[in-house]
C-alpha positions in Angstrom: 86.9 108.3 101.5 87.9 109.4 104.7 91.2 108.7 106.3 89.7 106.9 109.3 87.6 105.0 106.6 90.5 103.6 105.1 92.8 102.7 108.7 89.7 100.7 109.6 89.3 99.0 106.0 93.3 98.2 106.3 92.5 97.3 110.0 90.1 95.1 108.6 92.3 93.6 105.7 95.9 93.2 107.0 95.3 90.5 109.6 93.8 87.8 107.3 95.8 89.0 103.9 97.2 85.0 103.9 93.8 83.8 104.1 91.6 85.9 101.8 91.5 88.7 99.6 92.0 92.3 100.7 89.5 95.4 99.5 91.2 97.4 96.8 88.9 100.2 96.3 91.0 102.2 98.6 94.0 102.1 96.3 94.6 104.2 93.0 95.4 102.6 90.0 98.9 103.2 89.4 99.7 102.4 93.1 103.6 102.3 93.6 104.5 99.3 96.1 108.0 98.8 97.5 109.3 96.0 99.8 112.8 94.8 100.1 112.5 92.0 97.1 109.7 93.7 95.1 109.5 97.0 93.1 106.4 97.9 90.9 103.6 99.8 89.6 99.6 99.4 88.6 96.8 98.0 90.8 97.0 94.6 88.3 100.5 93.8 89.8 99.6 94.6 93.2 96.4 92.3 93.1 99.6 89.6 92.1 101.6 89.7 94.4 98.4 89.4 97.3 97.7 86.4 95.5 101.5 85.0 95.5 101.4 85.8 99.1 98.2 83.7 99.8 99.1 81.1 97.3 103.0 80.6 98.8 101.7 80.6 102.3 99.3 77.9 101.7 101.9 75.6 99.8 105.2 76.3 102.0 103.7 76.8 105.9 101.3 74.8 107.9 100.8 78.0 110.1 101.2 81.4 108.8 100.5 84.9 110.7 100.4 88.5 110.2 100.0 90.0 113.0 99.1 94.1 112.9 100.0 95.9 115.9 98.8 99.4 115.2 97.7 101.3 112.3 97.7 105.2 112.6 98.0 108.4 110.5 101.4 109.7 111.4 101.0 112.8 109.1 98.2 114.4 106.8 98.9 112.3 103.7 100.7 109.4 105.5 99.2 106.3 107.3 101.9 103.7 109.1 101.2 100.4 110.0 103.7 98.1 112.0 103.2 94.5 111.8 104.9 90.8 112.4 104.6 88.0 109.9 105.1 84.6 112.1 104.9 81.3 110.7 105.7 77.2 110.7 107.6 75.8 107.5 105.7 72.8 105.9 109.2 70.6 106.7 109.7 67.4 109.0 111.5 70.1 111.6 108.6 72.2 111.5 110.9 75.7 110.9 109.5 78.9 112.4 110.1 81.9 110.6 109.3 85.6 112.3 109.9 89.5 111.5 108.4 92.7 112.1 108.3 95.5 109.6 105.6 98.5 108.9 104.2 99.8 105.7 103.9 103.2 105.1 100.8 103.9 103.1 100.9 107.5 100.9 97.2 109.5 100.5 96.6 111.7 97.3 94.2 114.7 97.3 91.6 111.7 96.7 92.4 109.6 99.7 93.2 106.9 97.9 96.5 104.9 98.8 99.0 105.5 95.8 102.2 104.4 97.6 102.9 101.3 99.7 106.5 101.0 101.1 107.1 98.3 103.5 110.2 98.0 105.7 111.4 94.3 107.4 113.5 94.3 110.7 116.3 92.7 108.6 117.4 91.5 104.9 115.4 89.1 103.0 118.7 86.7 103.2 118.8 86.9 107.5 114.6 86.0 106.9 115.1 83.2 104.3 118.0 81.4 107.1 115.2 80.8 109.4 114.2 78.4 106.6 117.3 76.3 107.4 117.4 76.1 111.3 114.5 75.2 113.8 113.9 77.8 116.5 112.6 76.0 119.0 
């Protein structure tokens, strides 16, 4: 694969990753992923935790959002992608949760991804108390 073959595929993927599957062709098969609650290794996990994220979003938010702004290769090996997650809690008080972050997506000799890090706007704690407080 190309570079630009794979920033159009995660062009393609990222927007409706609450909603459907993403393509996983594009990753290797000990892919590293890294958020601020999360840590592990193997394609197996990482196909989990795209699943917890449509499964959770379904049964916690009547509205849920991932809005990508831009995807781009910042470097030979290095594809960034900055993004906001936006959504409406499934409570009586309708609770809006919001952040930004950006993954940074690591190329082998292959071009396949082997390393997804992704950095939030602030700790998972200052995200969860948007669960307690309406935003209106």
């Amino acid at each position: 694969m190309q570079v630009e073959q794979i920033i159009e595929r995660l062009k393609l993927d990222l927007p409706t990753l609450f909603e459907k599957d993403i393509s996983y062709d594009i990753y290797t098969q000990n892919i590293f992923f890294k958020d601020p609650v999360n840590r592990f290794k193997w394609k197996f996990n990482y196909r989990i935790i795209f699943w917890t994220l449509r499964f959770h979003g379904r049964l916690f938010f009547t509205e849920l959002y991932f809005d990508l702004h831009n995807v781009q290769q910042t470097a030979e090996d290095i594809i960034l992608a900055n993004w906001t997650v936006r959504g409406v809690l499934r409570v009586p008080w309708k609770t809006k949760i919001l952040f930004n972050g950006y993954s940074t997506y690591k190329l082998n000799q292959d071009k396949l991804i082997y390393e997804h890090i992704d950095t939030w706007d602030r700790k998972p704690s200052e995200i969860l108390k948007q669960f307690l407080y309406s935003r209106d």
